[in-house]
N, C-alpha and C positions, 0 to 999 in steps of 0.2 A: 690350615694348620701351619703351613711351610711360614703364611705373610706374619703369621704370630710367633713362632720361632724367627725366623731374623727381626722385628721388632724387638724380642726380648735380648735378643746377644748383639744388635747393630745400634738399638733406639733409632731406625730409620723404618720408613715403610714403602716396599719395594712395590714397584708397578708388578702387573700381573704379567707384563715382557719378558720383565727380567727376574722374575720367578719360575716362567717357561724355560729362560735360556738357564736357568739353576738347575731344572728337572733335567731337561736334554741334556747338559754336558757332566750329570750326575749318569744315565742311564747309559749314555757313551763310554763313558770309561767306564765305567761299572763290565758292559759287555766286550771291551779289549781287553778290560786287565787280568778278568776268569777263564783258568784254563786248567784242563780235565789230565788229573795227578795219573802216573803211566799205571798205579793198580788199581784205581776204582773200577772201571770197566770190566776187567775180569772178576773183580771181589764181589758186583753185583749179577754177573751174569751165574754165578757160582750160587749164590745167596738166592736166585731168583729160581733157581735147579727148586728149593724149598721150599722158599717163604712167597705172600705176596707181598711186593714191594711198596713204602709208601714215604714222600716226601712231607714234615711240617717244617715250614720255613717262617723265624721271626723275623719278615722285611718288609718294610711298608710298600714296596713300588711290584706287584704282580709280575706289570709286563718286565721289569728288569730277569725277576729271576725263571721266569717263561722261554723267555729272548735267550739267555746264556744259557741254560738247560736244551735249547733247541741248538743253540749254535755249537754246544761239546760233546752235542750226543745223547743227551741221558733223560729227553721226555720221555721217549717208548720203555724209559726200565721203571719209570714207578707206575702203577696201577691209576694213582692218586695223588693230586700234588695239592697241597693246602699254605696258603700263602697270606698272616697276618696282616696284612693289607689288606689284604681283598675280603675278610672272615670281619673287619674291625675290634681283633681281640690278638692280645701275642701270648705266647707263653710265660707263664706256669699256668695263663688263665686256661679253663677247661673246654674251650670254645675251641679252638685249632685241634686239640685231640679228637673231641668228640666230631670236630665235622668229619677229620680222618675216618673214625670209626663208623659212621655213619654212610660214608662214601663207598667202604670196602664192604659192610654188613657184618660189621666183627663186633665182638664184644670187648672190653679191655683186656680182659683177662686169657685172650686167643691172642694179645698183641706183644711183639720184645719191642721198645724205643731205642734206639742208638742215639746217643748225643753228646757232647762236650760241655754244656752248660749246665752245672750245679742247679740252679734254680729254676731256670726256661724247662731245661728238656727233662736233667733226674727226678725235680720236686714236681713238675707238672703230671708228667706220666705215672708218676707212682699213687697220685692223688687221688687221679679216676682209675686207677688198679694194674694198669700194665704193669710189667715187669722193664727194668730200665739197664743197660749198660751206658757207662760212663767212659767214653775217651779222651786220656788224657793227650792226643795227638796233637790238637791243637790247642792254642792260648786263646779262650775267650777273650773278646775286646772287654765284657765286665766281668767279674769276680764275685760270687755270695758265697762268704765261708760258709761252712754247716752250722746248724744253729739246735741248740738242744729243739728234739721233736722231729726236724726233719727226716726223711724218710733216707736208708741209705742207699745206693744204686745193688743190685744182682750183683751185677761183676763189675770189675773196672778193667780197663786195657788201654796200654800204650800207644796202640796204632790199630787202626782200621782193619788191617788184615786180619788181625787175632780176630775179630768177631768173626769171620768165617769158621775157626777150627772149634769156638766155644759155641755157636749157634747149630755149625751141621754134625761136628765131631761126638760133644759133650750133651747135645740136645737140651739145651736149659729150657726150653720150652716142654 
């Protein structure tokens, strides 16, 4: 896939070297530039007092978000880590949820999704029936307005924290 992506945006076709040295010096910076923000680690250890915990990640390279997850600390806080790469499917498709689900022995409807992407995380999760928060904390790299029919998220929140006081406070579950 990578030799047909620069094909389409270079018109050139790259040896299989120097598609290597694109993965490697992709997965290098990829794992210097990631670095674990000073609340997540208490907001999951807090969260984990509850829930069981569970990563879906839409990135094609596994070992990248394994690697950085290992190196900031936070493979022992998910239960389950699901990684479009490695599933061959990304979100909204139903495949990353359900392997989650499948992983944990939960049903949709036992599950809350946290995420920031309108279409990947609120449209996906709501489709097969979880219940979905939406944060607005971070800027997606892409944008899908709502589109009449779309599903709307549970709640929405500003920052990451707040789902602590709406999941263990308020119990939306």
């Amino acid at each position: 896939m990578a030799i047909e992506l620069i094909q389409g945006l270079y018109n050139t076709t790259p040896s299989e070297e120097q598609v290597n040295i694109l993965f490697d010096t992709r997965y290098n910076a990829f794992l210097q530039i990631v670095e674990l923000p000073n609340n997540v680690l208490p907001l999951l250890n807090s969260l984990s007092e509850y829930y069981r915990l569970a990563l879906v990640s839409n990135y094609p390279c596994g070992k990248c978000i394994r690697d950085t997850l290992n190196k900031i600390g936070l493979t022992d806080k998910f239960e389950t880590i699901v990684i479009s790469g490695e599933v061959g499917y990304v979100k909204p498709h139903p495949i990353p949820f359900e392997t989650m689900l499948k992983s944990l022995n939960l049903k949709a409807k036992q599950c809350i999704y946290v995420g920031d992407t309108w279409l990947d995380d609120i449209q996906g999760a709501k489709r097969i029936g979880m219940q979905a928060i939406q944060t607005t904390q971070y800027v997606p790299y892409k944008t899908f307005p709502p589109s009449d029919g779309d599903y709307q998220p549970d709640a929405i929140i500003s920052h990451l924290n707040e789902s602590k006081h709406l999941l263990i406070q308020t119990n939306l579950s």
